[in-house]
FIMARPA-220924 format. One record per residue (C-alpha): x, y, z; residue in one letter; residue number from 1. Coordinates in nm, 2 decimals. Layout:
+--------+--------+--------+------+-----+
|   east |  north |     up | code | pos |
+--------+--------+--------+------+-----+
|      X |      Y |      Z |    A | NUM |
...
+--------+--------+--------+------+-----+
//
This chain:
+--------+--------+--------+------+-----+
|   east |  north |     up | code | pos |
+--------+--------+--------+------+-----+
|  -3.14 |  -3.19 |   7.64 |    X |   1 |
|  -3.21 |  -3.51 |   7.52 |    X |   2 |
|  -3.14 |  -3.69 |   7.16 |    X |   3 |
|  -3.55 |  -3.78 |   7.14 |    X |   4 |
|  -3.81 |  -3.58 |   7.23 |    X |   5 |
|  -4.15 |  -3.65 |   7.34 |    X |   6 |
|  -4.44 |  -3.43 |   7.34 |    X |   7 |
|  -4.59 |  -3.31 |   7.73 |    X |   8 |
|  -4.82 |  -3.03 |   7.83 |    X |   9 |
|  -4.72 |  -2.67 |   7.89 |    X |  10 |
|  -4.54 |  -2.52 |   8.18 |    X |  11 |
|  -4.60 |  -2.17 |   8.35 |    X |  12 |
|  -4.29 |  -1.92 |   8.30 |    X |  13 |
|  -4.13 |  -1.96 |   8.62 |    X |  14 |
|  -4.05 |  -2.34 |   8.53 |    X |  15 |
|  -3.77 |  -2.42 |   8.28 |    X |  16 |
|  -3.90 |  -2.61 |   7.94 |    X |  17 |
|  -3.77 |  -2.94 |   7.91 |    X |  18 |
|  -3.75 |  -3.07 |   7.58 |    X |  19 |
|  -3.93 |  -3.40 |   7.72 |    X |  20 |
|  -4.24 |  -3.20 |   7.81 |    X |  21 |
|  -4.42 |  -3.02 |   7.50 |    X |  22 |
|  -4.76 |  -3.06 |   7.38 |    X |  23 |
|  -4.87 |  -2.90 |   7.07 |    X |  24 |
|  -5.07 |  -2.61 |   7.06 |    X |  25 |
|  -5.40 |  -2.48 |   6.89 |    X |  26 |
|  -5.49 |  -2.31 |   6.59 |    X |  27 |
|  -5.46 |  -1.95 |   6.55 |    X |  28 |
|  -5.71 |  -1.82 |   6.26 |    X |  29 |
|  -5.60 |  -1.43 |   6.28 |    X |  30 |
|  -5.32 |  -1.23 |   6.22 |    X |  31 |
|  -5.44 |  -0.98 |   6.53 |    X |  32 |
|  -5.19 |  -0.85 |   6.78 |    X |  33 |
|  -5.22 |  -0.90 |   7.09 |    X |  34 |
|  -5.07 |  -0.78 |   7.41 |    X |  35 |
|  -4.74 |  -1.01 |   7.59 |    X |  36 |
|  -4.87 |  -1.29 |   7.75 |    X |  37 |
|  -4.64 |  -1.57 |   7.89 |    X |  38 |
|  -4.94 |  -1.81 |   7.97 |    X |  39 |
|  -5.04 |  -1.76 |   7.57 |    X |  40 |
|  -4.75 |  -1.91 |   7.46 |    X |  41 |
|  -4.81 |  -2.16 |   7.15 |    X |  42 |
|  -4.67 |  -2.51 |   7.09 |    X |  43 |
|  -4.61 |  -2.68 |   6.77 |    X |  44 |
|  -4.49 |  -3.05 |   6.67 |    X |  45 |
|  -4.37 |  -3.29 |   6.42 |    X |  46 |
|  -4.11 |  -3.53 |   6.33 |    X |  47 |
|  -3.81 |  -3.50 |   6.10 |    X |  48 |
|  -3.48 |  -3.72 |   6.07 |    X |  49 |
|  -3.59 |  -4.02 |   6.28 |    X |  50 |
|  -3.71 |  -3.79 |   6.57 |    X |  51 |
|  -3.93 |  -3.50 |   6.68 |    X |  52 |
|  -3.92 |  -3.13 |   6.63 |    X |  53 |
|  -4.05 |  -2.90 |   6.90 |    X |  54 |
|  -4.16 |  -2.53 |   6.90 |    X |  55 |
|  -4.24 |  -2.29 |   7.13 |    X |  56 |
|  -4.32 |  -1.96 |   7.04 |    X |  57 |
|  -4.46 |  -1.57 |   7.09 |    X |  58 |
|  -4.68 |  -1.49 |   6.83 |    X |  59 |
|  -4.81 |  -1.19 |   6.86 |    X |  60 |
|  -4.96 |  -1.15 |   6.51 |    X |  61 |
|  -5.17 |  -1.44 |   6.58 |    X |  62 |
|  -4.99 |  -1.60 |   6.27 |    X |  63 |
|  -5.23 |  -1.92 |   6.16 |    X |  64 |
|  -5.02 |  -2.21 |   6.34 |    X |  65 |
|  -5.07 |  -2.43 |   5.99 |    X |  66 |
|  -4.85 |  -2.15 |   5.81 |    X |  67 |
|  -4.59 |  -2.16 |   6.07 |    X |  68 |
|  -4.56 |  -2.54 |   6.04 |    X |  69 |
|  -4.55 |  -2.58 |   5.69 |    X |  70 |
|  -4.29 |  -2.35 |   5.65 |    X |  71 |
|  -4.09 |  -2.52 |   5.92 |    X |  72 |
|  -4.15 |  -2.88 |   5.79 |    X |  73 |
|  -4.08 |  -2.75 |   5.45 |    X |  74 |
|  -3.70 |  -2.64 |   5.54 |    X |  75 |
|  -3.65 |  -2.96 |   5.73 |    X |  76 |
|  -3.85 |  -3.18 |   5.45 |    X |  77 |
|  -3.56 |  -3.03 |   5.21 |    X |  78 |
|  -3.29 |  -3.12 |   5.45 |    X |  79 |
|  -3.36 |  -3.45 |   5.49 |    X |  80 |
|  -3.37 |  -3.48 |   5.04 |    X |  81 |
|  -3.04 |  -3.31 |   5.05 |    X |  82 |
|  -2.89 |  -3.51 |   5.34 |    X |  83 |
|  -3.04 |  -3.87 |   5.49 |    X |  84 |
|  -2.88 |  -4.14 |   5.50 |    X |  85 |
|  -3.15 |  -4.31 |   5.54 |    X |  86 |
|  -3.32 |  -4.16 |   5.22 |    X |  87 |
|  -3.20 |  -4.41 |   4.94 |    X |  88 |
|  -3.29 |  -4.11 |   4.69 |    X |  89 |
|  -3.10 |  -3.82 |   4.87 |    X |  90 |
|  -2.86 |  -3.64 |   4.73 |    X |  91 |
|  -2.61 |  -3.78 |   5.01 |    X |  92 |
|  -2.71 |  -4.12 |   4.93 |    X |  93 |
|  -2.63 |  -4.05 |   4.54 |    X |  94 |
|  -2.28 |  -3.94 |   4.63 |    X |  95 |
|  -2.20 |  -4.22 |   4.87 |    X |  96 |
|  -2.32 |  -4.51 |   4.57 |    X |  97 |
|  -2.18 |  -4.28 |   4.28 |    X |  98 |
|  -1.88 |  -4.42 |   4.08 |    X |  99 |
|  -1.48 |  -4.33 |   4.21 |    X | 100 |
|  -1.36 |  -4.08 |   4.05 |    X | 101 |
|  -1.70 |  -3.85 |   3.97 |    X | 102 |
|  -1.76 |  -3.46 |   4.01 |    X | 103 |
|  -2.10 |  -3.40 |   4.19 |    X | 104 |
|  -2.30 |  -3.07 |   4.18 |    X | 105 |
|  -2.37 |  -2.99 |   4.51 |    X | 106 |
|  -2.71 |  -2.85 |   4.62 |    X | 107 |
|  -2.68 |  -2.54 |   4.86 |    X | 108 |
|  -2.77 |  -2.68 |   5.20 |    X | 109 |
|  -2.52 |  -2.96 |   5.17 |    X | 110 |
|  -2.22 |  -2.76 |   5.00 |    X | 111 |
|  -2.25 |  -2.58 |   5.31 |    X | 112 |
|  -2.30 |  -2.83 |   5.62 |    X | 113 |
|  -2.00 |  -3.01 |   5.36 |    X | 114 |
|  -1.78 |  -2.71 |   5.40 |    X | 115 |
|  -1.84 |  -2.63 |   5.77 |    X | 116 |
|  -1.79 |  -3.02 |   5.82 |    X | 117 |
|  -1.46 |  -3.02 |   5.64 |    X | 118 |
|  -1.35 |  -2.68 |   5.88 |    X | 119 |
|  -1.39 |  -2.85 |   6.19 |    X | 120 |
|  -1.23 |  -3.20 |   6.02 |    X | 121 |
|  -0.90 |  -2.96 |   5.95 |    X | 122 |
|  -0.95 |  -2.80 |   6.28 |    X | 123 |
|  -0.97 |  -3.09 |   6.52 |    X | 124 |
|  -0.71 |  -3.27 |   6.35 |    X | 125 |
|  -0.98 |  -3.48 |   6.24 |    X | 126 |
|  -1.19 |  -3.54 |   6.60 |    X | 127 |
|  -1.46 |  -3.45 |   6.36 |    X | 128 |
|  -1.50 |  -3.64 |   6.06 |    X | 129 |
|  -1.78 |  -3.66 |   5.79 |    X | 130 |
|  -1.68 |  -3.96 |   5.58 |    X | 131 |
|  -1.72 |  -4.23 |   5.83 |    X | 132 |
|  -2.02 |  -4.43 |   5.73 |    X | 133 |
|  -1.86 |  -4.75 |   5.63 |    X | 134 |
|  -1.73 |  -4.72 |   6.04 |    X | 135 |
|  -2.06 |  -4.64 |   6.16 |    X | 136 |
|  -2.22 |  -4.96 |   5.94 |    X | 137 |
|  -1.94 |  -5.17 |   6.11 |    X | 138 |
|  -2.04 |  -5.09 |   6.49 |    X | 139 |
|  -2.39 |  -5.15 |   6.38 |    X | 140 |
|  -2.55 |  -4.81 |   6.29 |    X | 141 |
|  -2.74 |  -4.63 |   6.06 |    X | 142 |
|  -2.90 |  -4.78 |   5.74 |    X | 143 |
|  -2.60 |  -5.01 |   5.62 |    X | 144 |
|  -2.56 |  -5.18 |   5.97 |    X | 145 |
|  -2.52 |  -5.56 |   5.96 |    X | 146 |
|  -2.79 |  -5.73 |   6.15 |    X | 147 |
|  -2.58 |  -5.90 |   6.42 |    X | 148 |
|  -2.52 |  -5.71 |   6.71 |    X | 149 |
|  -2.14 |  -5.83 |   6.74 |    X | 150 |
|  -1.85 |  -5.54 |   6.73 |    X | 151 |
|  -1.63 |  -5.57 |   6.35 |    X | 152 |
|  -1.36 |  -5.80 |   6.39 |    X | 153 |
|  -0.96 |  -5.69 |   6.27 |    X | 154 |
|  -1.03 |  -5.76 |   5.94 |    X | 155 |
|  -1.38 |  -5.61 |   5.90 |    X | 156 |
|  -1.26 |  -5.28 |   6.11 |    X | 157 |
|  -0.94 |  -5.25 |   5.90 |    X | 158 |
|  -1.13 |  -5.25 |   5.56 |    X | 159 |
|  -1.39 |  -4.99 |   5.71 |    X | 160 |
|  -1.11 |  -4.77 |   5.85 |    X | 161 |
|  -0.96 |  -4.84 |   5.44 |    X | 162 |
|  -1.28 |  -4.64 |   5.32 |    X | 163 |
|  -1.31 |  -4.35 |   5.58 |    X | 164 |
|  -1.12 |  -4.00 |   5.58 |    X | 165 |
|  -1.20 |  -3.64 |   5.52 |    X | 166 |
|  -0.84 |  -3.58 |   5.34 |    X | 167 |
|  -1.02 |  -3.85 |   5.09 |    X | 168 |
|  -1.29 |  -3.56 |   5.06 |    X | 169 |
|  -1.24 |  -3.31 |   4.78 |    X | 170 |
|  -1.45 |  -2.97 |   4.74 |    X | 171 |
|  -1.46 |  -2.71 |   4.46 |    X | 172 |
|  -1.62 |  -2.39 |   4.33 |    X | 173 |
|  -1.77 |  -2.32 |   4.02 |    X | 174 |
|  -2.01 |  -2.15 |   3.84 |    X | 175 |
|  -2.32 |  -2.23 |   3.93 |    X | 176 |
|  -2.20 |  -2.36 |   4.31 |    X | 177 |
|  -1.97 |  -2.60 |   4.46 |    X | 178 |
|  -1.95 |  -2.99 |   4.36 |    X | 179 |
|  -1.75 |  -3.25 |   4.60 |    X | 180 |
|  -1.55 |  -3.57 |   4.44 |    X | 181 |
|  -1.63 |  -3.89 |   4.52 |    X | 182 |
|  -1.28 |  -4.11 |   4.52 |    X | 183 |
|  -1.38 |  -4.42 |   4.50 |    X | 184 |
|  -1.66 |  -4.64 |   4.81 |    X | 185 |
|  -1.64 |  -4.30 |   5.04 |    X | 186 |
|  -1.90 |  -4.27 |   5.26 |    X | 187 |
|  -2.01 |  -3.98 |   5.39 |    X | 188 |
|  -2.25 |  -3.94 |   5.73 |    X | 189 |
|  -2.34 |  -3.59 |   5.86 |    X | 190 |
|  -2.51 |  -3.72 |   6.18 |    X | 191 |
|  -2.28 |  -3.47 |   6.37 |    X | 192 |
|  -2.36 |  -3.14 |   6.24 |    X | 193 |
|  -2.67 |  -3.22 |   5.96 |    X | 194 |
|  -2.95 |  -3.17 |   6.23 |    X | 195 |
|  -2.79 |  -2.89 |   6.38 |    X | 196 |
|  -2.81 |  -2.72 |   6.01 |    X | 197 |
|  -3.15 |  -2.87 |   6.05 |    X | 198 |
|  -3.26 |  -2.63 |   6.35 |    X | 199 |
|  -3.03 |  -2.34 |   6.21 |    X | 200 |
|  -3.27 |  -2.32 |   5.87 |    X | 201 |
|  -3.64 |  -2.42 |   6.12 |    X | 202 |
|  -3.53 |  -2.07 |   6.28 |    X | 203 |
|  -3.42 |  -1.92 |   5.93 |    X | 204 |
|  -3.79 |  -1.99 |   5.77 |    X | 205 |
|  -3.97 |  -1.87 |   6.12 |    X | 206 |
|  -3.76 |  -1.53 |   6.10 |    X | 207 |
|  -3.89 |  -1.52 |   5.75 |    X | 208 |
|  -4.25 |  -1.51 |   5.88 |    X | 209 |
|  -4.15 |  -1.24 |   6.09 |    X | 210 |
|  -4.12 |  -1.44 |   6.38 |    X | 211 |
|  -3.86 |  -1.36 |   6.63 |    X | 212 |
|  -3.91 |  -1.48 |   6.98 |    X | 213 |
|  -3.94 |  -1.87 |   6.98 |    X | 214 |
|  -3.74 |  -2.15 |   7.07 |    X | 215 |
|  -3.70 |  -2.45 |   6.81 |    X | 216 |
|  -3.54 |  -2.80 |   6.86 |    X | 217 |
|  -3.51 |  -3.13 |   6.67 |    X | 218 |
|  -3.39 |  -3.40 |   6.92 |    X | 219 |
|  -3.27 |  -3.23 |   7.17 |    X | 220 |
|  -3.02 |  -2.94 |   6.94 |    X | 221 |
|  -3.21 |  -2.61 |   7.02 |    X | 222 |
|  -3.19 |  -2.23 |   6.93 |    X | 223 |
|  -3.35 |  -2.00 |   7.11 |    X | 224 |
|  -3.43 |  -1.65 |   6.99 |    X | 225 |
|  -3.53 |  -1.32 |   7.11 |    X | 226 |
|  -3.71 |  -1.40 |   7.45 |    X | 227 |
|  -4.03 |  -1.49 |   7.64 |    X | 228 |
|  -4.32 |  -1.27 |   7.63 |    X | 229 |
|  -4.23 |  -1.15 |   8.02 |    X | 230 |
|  -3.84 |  -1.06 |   7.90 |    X | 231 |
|  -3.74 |  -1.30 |   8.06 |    X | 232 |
|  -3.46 |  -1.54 |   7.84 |    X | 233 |
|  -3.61 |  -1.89 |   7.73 |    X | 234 |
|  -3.50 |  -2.13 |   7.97 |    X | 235 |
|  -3.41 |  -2.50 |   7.86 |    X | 236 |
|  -3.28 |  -2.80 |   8.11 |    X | 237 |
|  -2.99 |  -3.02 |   8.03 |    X | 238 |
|  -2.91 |  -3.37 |   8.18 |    X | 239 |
|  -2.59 |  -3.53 |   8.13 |    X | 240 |
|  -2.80 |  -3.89 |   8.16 |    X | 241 |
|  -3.10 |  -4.07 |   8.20 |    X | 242 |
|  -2.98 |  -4.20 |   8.57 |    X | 243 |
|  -2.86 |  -3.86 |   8.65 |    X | 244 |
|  -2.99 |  -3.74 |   8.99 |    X | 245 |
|  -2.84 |  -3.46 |   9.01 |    X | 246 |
|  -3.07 |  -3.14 |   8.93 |    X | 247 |
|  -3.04 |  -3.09 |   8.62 |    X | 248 |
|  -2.84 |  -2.75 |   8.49 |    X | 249 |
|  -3.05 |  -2.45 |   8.33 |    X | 250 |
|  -2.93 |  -2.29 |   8.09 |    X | 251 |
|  -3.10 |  -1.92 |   7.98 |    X | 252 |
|  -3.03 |  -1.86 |   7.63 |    X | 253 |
|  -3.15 |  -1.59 |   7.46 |    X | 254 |
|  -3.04 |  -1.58 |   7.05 |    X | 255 |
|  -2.80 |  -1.88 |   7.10 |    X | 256 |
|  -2.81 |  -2.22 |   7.00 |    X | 257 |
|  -2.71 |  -2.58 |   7.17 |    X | 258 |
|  -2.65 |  -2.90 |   7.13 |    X | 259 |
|  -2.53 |  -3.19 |   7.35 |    X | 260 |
|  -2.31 |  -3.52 |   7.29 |    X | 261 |
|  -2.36 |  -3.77 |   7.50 |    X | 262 |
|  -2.27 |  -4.21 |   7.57 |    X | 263 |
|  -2.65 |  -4.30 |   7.66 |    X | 264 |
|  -2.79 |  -4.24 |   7.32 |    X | 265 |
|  -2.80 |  -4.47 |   7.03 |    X | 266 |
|  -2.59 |  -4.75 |   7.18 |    X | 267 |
|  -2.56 |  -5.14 |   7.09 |    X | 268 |
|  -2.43 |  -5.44 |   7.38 |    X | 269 |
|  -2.29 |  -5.73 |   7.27 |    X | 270 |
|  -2.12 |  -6.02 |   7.47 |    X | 271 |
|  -2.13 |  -5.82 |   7.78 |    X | 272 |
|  -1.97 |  -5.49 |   7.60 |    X | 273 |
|  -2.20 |  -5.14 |   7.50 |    X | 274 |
|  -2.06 |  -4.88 |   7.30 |    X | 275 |
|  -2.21 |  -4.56 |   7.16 |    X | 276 |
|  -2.27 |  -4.44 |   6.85 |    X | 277 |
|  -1.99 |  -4.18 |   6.89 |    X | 278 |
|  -1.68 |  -4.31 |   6.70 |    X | 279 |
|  -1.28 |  -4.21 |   6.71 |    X | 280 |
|  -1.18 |  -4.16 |   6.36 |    X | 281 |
|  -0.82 |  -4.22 |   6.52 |    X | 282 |
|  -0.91 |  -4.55 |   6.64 |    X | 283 |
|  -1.16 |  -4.65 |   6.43 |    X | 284 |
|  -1.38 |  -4.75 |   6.75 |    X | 285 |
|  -1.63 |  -4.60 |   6.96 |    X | 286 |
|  -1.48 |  -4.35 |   7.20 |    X | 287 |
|  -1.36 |  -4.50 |   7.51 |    X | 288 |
|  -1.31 |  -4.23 |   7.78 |    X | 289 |
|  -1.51 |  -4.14 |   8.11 |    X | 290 |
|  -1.72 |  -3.92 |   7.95 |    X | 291 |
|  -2.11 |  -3.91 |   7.95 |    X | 292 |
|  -2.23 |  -3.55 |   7.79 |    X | 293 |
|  -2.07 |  -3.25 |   7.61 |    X | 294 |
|  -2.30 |  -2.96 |   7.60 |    X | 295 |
|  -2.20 |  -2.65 |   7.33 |    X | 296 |
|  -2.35 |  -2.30 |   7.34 |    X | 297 |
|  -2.25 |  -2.11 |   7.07 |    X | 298 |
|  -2.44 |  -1.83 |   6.80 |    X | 299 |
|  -2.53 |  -2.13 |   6.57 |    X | 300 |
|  -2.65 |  -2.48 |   6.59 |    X | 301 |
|  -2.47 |  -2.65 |   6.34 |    X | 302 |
|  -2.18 |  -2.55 |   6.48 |    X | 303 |
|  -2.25 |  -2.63 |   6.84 |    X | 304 |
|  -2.35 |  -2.98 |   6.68 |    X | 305 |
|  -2.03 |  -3.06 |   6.53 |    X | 306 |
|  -1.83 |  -2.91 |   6.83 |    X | 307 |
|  -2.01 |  -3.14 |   7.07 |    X | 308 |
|  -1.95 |  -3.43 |   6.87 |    X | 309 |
|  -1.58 |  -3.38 |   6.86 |    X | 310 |
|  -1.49 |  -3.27 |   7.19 |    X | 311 |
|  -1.67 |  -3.60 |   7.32 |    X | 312 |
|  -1.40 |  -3.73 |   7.09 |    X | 313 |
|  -1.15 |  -3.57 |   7.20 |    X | 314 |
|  -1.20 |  -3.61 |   7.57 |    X | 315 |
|  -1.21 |  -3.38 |   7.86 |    X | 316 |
|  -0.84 |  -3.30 |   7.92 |    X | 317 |
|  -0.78 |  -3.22 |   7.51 |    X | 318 |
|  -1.10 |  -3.08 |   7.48 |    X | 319 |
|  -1.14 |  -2.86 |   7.73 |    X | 320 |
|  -0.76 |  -2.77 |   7.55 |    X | 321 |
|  -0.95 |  -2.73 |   7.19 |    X | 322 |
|  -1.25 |  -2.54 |   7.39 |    X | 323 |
|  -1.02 |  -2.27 |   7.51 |    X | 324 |
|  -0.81 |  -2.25 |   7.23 |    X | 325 |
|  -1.09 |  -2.17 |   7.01 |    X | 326 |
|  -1.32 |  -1.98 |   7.25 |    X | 327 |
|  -1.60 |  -2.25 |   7.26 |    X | 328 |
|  -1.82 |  -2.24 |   7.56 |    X | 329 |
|  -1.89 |  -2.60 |   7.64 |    X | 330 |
|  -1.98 |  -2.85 |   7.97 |    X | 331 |
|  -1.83 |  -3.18 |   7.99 |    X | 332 |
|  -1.98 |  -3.42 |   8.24 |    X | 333 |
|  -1.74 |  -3.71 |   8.29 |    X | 334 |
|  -1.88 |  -3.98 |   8.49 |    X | 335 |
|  -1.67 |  -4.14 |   8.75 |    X | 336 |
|  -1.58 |  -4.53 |   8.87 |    X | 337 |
|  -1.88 |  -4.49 |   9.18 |    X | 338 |
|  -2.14 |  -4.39 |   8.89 |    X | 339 |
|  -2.11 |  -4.00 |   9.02 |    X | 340 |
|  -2.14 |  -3.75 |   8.79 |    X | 341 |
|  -1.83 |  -3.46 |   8.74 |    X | 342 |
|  -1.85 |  -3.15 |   8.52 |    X | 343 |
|  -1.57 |  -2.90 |   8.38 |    X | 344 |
|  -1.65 |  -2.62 |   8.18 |    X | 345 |
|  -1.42 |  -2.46 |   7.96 |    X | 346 |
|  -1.34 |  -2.06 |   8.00 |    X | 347 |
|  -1.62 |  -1.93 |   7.81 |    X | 348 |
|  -1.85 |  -2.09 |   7.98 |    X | 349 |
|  -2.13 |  -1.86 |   8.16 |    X | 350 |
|  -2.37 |  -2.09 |   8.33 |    X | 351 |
|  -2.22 |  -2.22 |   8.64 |    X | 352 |
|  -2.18 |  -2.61 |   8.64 |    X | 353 |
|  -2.53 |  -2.68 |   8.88 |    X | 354 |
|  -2.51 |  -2.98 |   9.15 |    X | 355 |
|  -2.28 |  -3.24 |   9.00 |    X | 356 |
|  -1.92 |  -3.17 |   9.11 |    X | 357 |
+--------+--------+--------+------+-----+
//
């Protein structure tokens, strides 16, 4: 799995899907069944949250492929209002510019990607954070990034650090739903767990439809459910890096979700220095370890998101410790001094580990 997708022609049944191959399909102007074919399997694409969605599906009703995509690019259309960063006019974007000290009614999608975000904060010791946008601006991502390419000095790092932490971060019920406090120049950024939510309500609004055996993925976080039209699971490749020549591991996944973390995507250089976007909330910096790629597999996206984003944090030794603990089936590919390529899986872990060792 990869963090962008582009869009390929089809494969026969016997080949895994790569999520760098997909071509959209045609139109289907009936709602007549039809008997299982694997070869009749129908593609759809579009873009959402700075990259492309992909979907492959069975659709045996013959359900008109317009319908299917505006319902999915509806769900994700709403996501993106409730959650961007990038949005000036979302509803995250409200919070982050609001004044200290002010109660803000929470619409549903993000009270809850808000609450599972603050779980994982608590249960990571804070591997896992959702307030760190003045960080991320710092190291020169996201919307608010300075236009120099040069890493935050002390002072500049200190005074982001100042503005950053999920014990900052205050939730509530009430009557008509939950509303979240902002303190005072708290920043939030829900690029670890928002576009798994993202694929978790795609596959919400095609079970809707009566849909149940596709497999749907925005930039490279997937859930598959139900199966191919031959029985057989869906079938998705992951690659811990672009220069990886090892072949890559197949996972079959049927009614599961995953997501990988990884050090090749959405990375800055400077004065002979690259870093990835994926920061220590401990250290304020990016993460500094060996390794190259976390893959999750778990029964939802946004979950498997947020988990892969804070065991990269964390690092292999702890997190294979927090992977364990918790009963997370996950891959960490840690890349060595000679450029090879070294995975670990954690206990729950059903897939075998492939060619890299």
């Amino acid at each position: 799995m990869s963090a962008s997708s582009s869009i390929g022609r089809d494969r026969p049944a016997s080949t895994p899907l790569s999520f760098a191959r997909w071509q959209a399909g045609g139109y289907a102007p009936m709602r007549m069944p039809r008997a299982a074919d694997p070869a009749r399997l129908q593609s759809l694409a579009g873009q959402t949250m700075g990259t492309h969605w992909s979907l492959r599906l069975d659709n045996p009703r013959m359900l008109p492929l317009g319908e299917v995509r505006a319902a999915v690019q509806a769900v994700l259309d709403e996501v993106v209002a409730q959650m961007s960063h990038w949005a000036r006019d979302s509803a995250l974007c409200r919070f982050n510019d609001a004044p200290p000290d002010s109660w803000h009614a929470l619409p549903d999608g993000l009270a809850q990607v808000l609450g599972r975000a603050l779980h994982w904060a608590q249960a990571s010791d804070g591997a896992f954070d959702p307030t760190l946008g003045a960080l991320v601006a710092a190291w020169g991502f996201g919307p608010d990034a300075s236009a120099s390419p040069a890493s935050p000095d002390a002072p500049r790092l200190a005074m982001a650090r100042a503005r950053c932490g999920w014990h900052r971060l205050d939730l509530r019920d009430e009557a008509h739903g939950r509303s979240a406090r902002q303190p005072g120049d708290l920043r939030l950024d829900l690029s670890g767990i928002a576009k798994g939510h993202a694929v978790d309500r795609g596959a919400e609004a095609l079970t809707a439809l009566g849909l149940h055996d596709f497999l749907f993925e925005i930039g490279g976080e997937l859930i598959a459910r139900g199966q191919r039209p031959d029985g057989q699971p869906w079938r998705v490749q992951v690659a811990a890096a672009d220069t990886d020549a090892q072949a890559p591991l197949v996972l079959p996944l049927r009614d599961e979700a995953a997501a990988t973390s990884g050090d090749h995507w959405h990375v800055r250089e400077h004065a002979g220095r690259r870093w990835s976007h994926t920061l220590d909330p401990h250290t304020g910096e990016p993460v500094g370890h060996a390794l190259a790629a976390v893959t999750v597999v778990h029964a939802s996206c946004m979950d498997a998101d947020a988990l892969a984003t804070l065991l990269t944090v964390m690092g292999i030794e702890e997190g294979l410790a927090f992977a364990d603990a918790h009963e997370v089936a996950a891959l960490f590919t840690e890349r060595r001094p000679d450029g090879t390529l070294h995975r670990q899986a954690s206990g729950c872990w059903r897939f075998g580990i492939g060619a890299a060792s």
